[in-house]
Each structure stands twice: as structure tokens, then as C-alpha cells.
DRENTORKOL-3810 file (N, C-alpha, C; in nm, 4 decimals):
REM DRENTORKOL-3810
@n.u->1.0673; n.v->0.5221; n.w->0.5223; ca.u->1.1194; ca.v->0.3930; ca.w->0.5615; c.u->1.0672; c.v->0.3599; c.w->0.7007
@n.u->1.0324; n.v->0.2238; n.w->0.6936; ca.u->0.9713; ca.v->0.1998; ca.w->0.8218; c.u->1.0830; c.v->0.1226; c.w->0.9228
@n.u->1.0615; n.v->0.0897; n.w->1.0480; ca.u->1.1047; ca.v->-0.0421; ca.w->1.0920; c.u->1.0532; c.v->-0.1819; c.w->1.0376
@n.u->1.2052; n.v->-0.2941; n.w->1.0858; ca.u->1.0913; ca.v->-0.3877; ca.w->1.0959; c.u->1.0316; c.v->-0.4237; c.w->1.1329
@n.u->1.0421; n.v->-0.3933; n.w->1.2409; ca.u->0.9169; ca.v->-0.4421; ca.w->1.3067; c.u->0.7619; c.v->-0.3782; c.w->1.2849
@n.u->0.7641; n.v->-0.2540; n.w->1.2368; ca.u->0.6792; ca.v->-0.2396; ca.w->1.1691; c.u->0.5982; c.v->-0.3171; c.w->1.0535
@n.u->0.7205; n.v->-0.3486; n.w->0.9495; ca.u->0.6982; ca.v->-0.3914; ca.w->0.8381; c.u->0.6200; c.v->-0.5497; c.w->0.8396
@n.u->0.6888; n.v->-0.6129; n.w->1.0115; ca.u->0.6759; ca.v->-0.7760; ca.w->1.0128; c.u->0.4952; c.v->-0.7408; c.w->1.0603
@n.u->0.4578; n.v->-0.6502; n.w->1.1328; ca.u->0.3016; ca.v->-0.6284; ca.w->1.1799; c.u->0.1993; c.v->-0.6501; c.w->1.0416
@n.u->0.2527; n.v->-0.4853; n.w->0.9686; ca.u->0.1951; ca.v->-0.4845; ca.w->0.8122; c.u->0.1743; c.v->-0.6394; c.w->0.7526
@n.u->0.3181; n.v->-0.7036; n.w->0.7177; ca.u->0.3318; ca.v->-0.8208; ca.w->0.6745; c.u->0.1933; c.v->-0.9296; c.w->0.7005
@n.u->0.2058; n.v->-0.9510; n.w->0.8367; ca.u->0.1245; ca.v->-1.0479; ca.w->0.9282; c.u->-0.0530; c.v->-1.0097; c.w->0.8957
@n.u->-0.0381; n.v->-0.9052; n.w->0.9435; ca.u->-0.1858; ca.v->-0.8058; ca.w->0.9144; c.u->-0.2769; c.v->-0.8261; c.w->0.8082
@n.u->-0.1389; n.v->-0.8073; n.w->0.6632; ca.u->-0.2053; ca.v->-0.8350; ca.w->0.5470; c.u->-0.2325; c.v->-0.9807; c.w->0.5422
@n.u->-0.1589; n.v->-1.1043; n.w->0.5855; ca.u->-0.1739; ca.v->-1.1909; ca.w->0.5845; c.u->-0.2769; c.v->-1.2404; c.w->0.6333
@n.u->-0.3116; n.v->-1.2235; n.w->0.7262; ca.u->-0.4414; ca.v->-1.2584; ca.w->0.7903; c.u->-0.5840; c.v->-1.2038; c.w->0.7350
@n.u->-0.5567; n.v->-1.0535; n.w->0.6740; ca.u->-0.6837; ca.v->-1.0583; ca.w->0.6163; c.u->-0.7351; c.v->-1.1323; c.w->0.4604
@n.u->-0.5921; n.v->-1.1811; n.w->0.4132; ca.u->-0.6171; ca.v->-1.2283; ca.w->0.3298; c.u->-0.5910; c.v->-1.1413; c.w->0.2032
@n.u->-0.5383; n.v->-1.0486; n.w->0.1992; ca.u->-0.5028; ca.v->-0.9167; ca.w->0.0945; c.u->-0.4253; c.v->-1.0013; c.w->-0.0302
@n.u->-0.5182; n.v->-0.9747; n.w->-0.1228; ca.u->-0.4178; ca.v->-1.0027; ca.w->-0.2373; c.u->-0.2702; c.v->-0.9349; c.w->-0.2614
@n.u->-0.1545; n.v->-1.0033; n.w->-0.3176; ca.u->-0.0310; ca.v->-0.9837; ca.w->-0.3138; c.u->0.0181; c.v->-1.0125; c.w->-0.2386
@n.u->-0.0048; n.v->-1.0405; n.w->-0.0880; ca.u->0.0593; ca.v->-1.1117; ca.w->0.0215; c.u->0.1894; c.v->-1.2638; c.w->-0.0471
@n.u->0.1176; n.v->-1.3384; n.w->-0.0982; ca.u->0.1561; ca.v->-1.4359; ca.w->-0.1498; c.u->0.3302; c.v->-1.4007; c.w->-0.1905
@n.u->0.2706; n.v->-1.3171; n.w->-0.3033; ca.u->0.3921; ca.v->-1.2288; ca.w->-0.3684; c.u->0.5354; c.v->-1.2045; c.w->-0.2759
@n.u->0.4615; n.v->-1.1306; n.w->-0.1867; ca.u->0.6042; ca.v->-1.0529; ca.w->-0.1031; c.u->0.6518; c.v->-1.0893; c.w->0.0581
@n.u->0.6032; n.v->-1.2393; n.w->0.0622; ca.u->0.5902; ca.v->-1.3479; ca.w->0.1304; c.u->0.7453; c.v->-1.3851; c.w->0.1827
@n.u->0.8313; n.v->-1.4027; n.w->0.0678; ca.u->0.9337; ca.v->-1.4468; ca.w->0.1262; c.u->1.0538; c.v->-1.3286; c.w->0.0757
@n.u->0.9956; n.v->-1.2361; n.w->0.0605; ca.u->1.1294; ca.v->-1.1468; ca.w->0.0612; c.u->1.1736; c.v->-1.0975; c.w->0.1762
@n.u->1.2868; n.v->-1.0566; n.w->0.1710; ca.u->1.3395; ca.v->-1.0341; ca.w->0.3228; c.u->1.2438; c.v->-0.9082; c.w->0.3546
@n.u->1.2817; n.v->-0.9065; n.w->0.5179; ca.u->1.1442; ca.v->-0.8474; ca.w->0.5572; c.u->1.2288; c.v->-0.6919; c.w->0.5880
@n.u->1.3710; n.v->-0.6845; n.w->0.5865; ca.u->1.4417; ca.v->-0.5434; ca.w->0.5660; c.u->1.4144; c.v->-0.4901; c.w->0.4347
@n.u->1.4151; n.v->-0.5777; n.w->0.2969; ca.u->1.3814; ca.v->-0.5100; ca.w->0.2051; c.u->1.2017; c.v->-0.4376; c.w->0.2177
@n.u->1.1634; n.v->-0.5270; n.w->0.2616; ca.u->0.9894; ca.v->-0.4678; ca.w->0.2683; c.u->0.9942; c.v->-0.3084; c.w->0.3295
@n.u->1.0490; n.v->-0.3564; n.w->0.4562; ca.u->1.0763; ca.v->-0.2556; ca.w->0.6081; c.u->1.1099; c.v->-0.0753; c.w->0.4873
@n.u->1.2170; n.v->-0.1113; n.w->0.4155; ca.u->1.2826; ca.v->-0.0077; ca.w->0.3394; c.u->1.1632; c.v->0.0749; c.w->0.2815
@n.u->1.1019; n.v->-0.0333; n.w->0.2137; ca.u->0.9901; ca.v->0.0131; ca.w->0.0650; c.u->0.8718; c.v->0.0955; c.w->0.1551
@n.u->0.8558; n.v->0.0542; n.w->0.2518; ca.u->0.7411; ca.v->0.1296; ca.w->0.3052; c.u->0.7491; c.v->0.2281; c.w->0.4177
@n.u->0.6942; n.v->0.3683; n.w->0.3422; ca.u->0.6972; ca.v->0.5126; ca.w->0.4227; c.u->0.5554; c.v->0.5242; c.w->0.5002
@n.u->0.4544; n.v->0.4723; n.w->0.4861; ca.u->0.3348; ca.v->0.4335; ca.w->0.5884; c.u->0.2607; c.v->0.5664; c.w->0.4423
@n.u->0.1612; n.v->0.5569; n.w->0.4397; ca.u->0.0526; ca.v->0.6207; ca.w->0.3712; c.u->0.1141; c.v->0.7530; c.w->0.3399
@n.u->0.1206; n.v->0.7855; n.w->0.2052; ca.u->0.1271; ca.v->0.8521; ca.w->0.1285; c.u->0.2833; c.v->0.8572; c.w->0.0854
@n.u->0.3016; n.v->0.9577; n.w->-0.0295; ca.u->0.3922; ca.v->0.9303; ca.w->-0.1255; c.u->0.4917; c.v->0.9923; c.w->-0.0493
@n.u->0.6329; n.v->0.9775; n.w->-0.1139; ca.u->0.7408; ca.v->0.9684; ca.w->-0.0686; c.u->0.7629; c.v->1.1106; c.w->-0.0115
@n.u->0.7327; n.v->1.1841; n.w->-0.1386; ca.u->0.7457; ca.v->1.3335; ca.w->-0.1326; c.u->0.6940; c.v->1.4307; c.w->-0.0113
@n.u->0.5823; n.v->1.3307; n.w->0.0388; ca.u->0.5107; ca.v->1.3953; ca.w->0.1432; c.u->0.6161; c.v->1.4317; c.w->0.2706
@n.u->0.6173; n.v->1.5196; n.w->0.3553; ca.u->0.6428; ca.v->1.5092; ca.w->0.4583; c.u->0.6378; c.v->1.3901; c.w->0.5773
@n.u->0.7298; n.v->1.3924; n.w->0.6204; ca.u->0.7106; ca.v->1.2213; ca.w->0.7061; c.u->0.6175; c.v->1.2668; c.w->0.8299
@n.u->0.5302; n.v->1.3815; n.w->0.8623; ca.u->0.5248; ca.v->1.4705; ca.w->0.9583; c.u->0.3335; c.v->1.4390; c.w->0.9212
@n.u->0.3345; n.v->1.5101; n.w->0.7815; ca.u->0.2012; ca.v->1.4419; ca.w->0.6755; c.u->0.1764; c.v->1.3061; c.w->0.6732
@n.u->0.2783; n.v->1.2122; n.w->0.6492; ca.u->0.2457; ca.v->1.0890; ca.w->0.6612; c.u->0.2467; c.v->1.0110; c.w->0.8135
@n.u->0.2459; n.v->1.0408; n.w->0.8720; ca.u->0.2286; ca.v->0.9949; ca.w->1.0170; c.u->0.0785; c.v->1.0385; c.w->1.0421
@n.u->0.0393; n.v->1.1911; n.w->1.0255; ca.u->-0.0719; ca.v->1.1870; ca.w->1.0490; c.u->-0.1806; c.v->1.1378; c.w->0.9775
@n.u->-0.1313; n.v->1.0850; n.w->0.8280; ca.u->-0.1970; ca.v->1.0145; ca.w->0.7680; c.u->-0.2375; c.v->0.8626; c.w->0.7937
@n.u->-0.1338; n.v->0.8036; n.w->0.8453; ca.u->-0.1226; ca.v->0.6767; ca.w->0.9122; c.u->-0.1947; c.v->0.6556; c.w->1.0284
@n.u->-0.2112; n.v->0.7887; n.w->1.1158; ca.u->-0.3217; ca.v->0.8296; ca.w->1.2386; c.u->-0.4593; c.v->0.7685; c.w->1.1908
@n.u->-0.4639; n.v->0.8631; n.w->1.0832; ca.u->-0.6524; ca.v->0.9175; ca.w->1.0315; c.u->-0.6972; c.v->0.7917; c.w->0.9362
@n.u->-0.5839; n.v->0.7177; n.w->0.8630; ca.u->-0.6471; ca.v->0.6469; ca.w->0.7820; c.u->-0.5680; c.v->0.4632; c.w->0.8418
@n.u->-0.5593; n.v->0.4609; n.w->0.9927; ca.u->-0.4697; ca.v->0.3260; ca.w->0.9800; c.u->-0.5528; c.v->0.1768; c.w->0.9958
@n.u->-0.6648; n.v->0.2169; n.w->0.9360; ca.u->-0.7631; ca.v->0.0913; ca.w->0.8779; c.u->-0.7148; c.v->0.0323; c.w->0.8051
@n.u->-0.6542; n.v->0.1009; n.w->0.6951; ca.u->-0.5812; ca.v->0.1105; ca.w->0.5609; c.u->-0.4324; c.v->0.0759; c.w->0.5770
@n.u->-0.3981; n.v->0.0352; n.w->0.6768; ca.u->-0.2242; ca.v->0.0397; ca.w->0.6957; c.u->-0.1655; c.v->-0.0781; c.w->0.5900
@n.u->-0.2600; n.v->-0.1996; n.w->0.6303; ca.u->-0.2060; ca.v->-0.3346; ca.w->0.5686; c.u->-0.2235; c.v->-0.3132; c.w->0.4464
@n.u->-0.3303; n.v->-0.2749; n.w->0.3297; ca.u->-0.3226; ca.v->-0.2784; ca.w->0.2303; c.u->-0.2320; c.v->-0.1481; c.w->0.1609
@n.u->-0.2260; n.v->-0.0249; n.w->0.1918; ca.u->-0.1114; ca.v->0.0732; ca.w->0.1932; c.u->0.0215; c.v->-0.0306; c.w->0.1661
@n.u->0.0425; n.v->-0.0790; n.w->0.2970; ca.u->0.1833; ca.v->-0.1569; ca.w->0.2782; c.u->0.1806; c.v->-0.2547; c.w->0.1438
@n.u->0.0893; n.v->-0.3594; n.w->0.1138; ca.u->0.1095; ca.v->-0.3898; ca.w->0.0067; c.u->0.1292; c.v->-0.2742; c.w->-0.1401
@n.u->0.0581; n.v->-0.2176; n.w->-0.1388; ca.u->0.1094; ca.v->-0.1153; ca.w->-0.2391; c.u->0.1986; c.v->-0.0121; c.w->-0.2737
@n.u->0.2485; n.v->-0.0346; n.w->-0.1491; ca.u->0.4367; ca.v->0.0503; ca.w->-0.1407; c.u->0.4982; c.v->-0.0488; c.w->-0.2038
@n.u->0.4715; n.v->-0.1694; n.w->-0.1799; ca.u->0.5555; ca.v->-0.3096; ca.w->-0.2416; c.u->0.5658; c.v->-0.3319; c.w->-0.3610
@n.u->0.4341; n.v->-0.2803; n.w->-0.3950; ca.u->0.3846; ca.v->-0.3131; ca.w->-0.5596; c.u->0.4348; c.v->-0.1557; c.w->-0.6205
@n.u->0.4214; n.v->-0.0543; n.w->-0.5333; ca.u->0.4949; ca.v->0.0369; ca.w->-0.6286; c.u->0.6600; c.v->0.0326; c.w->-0.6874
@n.u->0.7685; n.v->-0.0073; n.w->-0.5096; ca.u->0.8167; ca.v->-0.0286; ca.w->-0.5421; c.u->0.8881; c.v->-0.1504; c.w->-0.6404
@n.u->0.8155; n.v->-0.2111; n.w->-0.7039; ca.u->0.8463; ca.v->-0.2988; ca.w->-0.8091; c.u->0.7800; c.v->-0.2337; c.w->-0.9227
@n.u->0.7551; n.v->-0.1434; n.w->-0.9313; ca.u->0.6862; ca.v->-0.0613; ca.w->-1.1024; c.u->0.7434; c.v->-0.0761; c.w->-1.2206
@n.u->0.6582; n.v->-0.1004; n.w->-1.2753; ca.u->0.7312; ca.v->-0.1322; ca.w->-1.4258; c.u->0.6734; c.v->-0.0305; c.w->-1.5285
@n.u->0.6595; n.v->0.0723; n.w->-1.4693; ca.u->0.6155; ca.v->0.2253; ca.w->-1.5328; c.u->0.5339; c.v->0.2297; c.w->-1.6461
@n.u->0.5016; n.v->0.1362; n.w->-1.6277; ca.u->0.3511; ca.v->0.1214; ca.w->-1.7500; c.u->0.2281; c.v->0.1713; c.w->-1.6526
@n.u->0.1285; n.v->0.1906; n.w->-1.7535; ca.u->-0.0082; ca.v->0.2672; ca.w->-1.6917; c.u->-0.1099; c.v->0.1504; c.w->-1.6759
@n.u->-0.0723; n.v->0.0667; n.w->-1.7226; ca.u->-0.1351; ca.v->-0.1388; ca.w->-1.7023; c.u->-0.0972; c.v->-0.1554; c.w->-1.5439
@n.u->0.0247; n.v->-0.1545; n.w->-1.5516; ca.u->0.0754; ca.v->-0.1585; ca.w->-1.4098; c.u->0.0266; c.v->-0.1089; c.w->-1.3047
@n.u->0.0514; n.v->0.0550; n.w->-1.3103; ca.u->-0.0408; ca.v->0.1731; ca.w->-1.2247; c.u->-0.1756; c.v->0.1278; c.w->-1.2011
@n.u->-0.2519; n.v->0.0836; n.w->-1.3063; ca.u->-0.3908; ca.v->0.0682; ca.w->-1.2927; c.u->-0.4138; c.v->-0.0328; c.w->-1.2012
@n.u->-0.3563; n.v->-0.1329; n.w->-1.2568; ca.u->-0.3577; ca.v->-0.2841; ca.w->-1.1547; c.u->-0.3059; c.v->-0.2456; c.w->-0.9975
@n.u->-0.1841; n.v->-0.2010; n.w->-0.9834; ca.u->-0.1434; ca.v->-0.1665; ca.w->-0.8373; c.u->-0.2522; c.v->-0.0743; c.w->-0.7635
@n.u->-0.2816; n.v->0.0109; n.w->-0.8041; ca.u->-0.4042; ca.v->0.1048; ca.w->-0.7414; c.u->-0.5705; c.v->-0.0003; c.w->-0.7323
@n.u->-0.5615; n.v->-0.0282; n.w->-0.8578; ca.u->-0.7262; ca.v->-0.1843; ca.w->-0.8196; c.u->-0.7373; c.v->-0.2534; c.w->-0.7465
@n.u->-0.5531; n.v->-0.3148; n.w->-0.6898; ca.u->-0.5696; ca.v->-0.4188; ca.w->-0.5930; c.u->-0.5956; c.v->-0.3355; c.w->-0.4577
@n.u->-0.4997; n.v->-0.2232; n.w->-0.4619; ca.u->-0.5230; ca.v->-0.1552; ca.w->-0.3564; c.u->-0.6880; c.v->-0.1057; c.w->-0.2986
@n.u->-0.7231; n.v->-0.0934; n.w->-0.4135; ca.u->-0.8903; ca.v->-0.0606; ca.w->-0.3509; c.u->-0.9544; c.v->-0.1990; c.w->-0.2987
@n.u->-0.9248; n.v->-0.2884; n.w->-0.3672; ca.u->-0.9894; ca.v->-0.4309; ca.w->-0.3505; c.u->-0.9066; c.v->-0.4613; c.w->-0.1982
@n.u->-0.7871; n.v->-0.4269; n.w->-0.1614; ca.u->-0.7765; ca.v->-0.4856; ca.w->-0.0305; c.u->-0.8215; c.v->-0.3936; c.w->0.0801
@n.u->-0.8263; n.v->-0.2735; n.w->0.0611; ca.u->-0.9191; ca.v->-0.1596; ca.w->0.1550; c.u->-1.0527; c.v->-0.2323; c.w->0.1709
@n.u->-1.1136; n.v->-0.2908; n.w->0.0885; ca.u->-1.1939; ca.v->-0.2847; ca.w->0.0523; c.u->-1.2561; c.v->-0.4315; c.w->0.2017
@n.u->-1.1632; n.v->-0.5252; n.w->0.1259; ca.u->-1.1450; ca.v->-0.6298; ca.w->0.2507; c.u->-1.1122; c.v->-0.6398; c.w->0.3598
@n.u->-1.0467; n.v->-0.5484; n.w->0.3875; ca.u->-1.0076; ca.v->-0.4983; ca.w->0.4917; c.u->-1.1599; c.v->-0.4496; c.w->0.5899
@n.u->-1.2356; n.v->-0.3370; n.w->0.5455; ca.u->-1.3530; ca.v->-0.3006; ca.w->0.5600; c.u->-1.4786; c.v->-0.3826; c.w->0.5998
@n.u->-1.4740; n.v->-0.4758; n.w->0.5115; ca.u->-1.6048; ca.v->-0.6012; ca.w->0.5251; c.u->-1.5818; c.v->-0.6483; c.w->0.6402
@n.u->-1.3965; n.v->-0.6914; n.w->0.6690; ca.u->-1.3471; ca.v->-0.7787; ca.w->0.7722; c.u->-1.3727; c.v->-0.7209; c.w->0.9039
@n.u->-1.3473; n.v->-0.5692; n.w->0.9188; ca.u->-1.3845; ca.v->-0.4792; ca.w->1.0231; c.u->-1.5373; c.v->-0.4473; c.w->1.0513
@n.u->-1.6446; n.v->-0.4967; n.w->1.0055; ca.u->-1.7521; ca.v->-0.4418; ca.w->0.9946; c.u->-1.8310; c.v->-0.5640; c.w->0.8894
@n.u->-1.8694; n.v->-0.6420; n.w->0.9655; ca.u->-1.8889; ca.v->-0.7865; ca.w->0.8602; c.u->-2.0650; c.v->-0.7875; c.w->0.8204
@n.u->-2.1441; n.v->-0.6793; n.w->0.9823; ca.u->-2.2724; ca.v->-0.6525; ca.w->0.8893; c.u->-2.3048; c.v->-0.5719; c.w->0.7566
@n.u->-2.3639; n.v->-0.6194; n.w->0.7089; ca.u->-2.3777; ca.v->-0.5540; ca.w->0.5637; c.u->-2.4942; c.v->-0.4019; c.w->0.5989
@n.u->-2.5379; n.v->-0.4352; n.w->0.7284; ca.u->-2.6057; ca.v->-0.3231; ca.w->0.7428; c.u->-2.5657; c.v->-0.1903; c.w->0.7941
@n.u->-2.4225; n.v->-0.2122; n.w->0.8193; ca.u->-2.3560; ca.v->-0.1658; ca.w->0.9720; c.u->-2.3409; c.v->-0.0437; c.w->0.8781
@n.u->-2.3378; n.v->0.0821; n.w->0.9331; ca.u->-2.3040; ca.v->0.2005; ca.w->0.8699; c.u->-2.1890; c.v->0.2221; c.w->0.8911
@n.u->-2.1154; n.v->0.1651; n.w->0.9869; ca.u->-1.9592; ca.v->0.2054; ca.w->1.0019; c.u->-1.8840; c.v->0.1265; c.w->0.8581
@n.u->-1.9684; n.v->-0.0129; n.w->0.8585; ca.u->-1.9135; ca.v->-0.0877; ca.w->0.7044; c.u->-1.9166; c.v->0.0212; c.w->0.5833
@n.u->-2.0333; n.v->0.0894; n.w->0.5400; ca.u->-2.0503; ca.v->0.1524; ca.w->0.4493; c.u->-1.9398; c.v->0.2892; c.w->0.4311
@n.u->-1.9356; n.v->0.3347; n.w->0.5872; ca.u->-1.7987; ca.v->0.3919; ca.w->0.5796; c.u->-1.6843; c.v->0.4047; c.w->0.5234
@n.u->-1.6319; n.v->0.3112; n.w->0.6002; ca.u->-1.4997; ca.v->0.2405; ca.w->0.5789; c.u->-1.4690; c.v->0.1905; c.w->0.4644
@n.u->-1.5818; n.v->0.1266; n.w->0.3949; ca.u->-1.5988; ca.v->0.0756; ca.w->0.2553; c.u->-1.5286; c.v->0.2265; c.w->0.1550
@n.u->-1.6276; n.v->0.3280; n.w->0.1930; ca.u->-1.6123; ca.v->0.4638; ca.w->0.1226; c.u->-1.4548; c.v->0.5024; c.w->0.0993
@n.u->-1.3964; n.v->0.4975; n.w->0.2529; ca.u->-1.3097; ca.v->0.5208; ca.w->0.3048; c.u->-1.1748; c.v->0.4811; c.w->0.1760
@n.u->-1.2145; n.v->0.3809; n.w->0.2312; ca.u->-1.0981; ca.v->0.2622; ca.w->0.0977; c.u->-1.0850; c.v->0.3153; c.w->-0.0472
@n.u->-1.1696; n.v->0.3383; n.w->-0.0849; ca.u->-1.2442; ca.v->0.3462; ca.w->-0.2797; c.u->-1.1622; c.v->0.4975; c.w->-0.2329
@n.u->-1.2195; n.v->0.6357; n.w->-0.1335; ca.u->-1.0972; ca.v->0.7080; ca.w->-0.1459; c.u->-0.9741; c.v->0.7236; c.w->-0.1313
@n.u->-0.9406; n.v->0.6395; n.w->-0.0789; ca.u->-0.7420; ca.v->0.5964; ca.w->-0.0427; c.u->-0.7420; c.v->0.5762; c.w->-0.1794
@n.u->-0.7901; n.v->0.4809; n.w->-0.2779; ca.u->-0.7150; ca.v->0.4132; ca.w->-0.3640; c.u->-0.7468; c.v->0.5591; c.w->-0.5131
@n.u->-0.8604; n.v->0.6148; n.w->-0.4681; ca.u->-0.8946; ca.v->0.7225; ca.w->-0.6134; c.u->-0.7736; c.v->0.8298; c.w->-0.6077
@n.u->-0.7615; n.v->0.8636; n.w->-0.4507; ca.u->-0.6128; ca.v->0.9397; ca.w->-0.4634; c.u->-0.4946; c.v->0.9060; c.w->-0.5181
@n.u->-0.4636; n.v->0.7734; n.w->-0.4988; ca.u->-0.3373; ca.v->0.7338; ca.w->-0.5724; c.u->-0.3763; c.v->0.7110; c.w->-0.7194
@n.u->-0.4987; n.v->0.6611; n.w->-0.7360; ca.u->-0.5191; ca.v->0.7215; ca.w->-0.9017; c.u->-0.5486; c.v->0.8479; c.w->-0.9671
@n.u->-0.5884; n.v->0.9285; n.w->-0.8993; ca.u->-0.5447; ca.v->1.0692; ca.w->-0.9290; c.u->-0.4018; c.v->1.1134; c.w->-0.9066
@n.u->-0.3242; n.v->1.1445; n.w->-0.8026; ca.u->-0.2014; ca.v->1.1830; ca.w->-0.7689; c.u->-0.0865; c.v->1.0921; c.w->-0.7805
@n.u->-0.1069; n.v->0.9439; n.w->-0.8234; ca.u->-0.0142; ca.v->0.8424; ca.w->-0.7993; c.u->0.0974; c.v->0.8639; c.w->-0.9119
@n.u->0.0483; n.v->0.8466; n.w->-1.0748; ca.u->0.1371; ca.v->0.8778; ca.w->-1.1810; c.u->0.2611; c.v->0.8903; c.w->-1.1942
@n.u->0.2887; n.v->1.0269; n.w->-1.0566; ca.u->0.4387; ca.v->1.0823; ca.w->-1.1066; c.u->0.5254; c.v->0.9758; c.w->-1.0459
@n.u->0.4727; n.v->0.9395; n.w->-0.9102; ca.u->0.5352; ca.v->0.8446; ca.w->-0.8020; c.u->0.5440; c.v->0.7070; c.w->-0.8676
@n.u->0.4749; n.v->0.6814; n.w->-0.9292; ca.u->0.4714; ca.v->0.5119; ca.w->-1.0148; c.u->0.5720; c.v->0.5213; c.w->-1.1263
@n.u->0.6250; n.v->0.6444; n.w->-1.1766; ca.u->0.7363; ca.v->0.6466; ca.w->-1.3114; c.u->0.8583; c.v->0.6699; c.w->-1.2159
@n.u->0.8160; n.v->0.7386; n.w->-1.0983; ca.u->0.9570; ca.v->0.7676; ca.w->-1.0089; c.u->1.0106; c.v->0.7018; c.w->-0.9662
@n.u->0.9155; n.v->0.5695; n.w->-0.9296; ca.u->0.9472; ca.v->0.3871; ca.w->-0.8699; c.u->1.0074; c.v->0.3319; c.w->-0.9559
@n.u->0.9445; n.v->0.3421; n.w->-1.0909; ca.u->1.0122; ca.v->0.2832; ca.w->-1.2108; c.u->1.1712; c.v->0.3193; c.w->-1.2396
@n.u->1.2070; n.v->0.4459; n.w->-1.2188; ca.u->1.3074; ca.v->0.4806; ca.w->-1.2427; c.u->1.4213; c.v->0.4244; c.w->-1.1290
@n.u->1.3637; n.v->0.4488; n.w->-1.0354; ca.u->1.4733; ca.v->0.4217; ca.w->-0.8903; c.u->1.5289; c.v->0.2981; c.w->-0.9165
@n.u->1.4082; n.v->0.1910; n.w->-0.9451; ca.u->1.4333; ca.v->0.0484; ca.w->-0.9389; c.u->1.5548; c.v->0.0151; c.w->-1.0887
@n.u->1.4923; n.v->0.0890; n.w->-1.2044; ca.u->1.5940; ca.v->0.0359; ca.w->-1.2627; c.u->1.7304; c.v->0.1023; c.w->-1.2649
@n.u->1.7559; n.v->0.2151; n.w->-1.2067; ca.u->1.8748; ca.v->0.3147; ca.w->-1.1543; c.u->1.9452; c.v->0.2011; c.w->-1.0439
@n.u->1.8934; n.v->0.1210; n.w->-0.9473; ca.u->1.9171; ca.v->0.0467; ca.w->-0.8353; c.u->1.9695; c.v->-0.0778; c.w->-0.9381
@n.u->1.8735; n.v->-0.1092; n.w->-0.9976; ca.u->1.9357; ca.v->-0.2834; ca.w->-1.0843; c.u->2.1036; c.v->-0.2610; c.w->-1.1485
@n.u->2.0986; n.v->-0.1249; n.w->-1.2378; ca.u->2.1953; ca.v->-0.1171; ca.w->-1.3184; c.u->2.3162; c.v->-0.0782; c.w->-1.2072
@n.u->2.2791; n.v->-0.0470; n.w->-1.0948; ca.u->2.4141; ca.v->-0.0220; ca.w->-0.9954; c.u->2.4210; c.v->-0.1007; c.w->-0.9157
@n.u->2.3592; n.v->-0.2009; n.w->-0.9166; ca.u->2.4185; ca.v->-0.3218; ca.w->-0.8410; c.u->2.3367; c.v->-0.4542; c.w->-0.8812
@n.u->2.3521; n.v->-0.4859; n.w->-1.0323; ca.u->2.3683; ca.v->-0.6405; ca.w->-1.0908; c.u->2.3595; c.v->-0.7326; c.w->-1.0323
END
């Protein structure tokens, strides 16, 4: 769980680069966002792991945050999973160009790399965490209607 004020940076961040799903999670309150997002990597991780993950990879912060958003709304289908992890590469991805706008720049080609691996991890390791979202959320609906 983050602050909000964390969450309102992420928010803004993604907004500006233009990250798909922004639109989406636009007007939800910005405590519910603040909640959904543990900063890079899965829940399970150590918050100790994910800080230093947030260190090494915080190129990636804004689009990360959209996909805590999109996890936490899972609808535990593998359509779902697939799509939440695609956008996620596609906004790393923008993110990257935006940081590094020559096409020649080797730091672009990087960072580009960079992204495509953030998002292959959560499609390798993501699975259990995307049925675990699924579950919370509808465990959360049925206890408070």
C-alpha cells in the first residue's frame, strides 16, 4: 500500500505520458488507487524487495501503477491476465520512447528492453497473483454490497 500522495504522482505521471488505462482509473478516488498499489512487484514480495525494486526499475513506476489497478480489478480469466500484462508492456514501452525519443539512442534500446522484461515477468510469475486479485475482489464485493 502506498500513500497518496504517492499514488496522486503515479496518477499524474501516467497521465502525462499518455499510458493507456489512465482514462479508466481517472476518477476513482485516489485512496482507493493509493490502497491497490504496493510499488513493483507482487504482493507476496517483501516490502523490503519491493522498494528496491522500485529503486532499480522506477522508469517503470507509472505504468507498474496502472497495472496494480488493472490487477486489482481481475476478473481471473487468462484473456484478462494477457491483456493486463500487454498493456503493461505497451506502457513501459512508452514510457521508454518518451525518455529517450532518439531512435538511435542506446539508452532508448535499453529501456525499451527493460520494459518487455518488467512485463515477461508478470507473464511468467503473474498467474497466481491475477486469480489471488480475482478472489480478494470478489471476497471484498460479497462483504460489503
Amino acid at each position: 500500500m502506498s500513500t497518496v500522495r504517492d499514488a496522486m504522482r503515479m496518477l499524474s505521471a501516467a497521465a502525462a505520458y499518455g499510458l493507456e488505462g489512465v482514462a479508466k482509473y481517472i476518477d476513482y478516488p485516489i485512496e482507493t488507487l493509493a490502497a491497490r498499489w504496493n510499488g513493483i512487484g507482487p504482493e507476496r514480495m517483501s516490502e523490503a524487495k519491493r522498494k528496491k525494486l522500485d529503486k532499480w526499475l522506477k522508469l517503470y513506476r507509472p505504468a507498474c501503477f496502472i497495472h496494480d489497478q488493472d490487477f486489482a480489478e481481475s476478473d481471473g480469466t487468462r484473456g484478462g491476465f494477457i491483456a493486463a500484462n500487454d498493456r503493461l508492456e505497451r506502457n513501459c514501452l512508452i514510457i521508454a520512447d518518451d525518455r529517450y525519443d532518439a531512435w538511435y539512442d542506446l539508452r532508448r534500446f535499453f529501456a525499451r528492453r527493460g520494459g518487455r522484461l518488467v512485463a515477461d515477468a508478470c507473464r511468467i510469475a503473474g498467474w497466481e497473483a491475477w486469480q489471488d486479485a480475482h478472489t480478494a475482489r470478489i471476497a471484498n464485493t460479497n462483504t460489503n454490497p
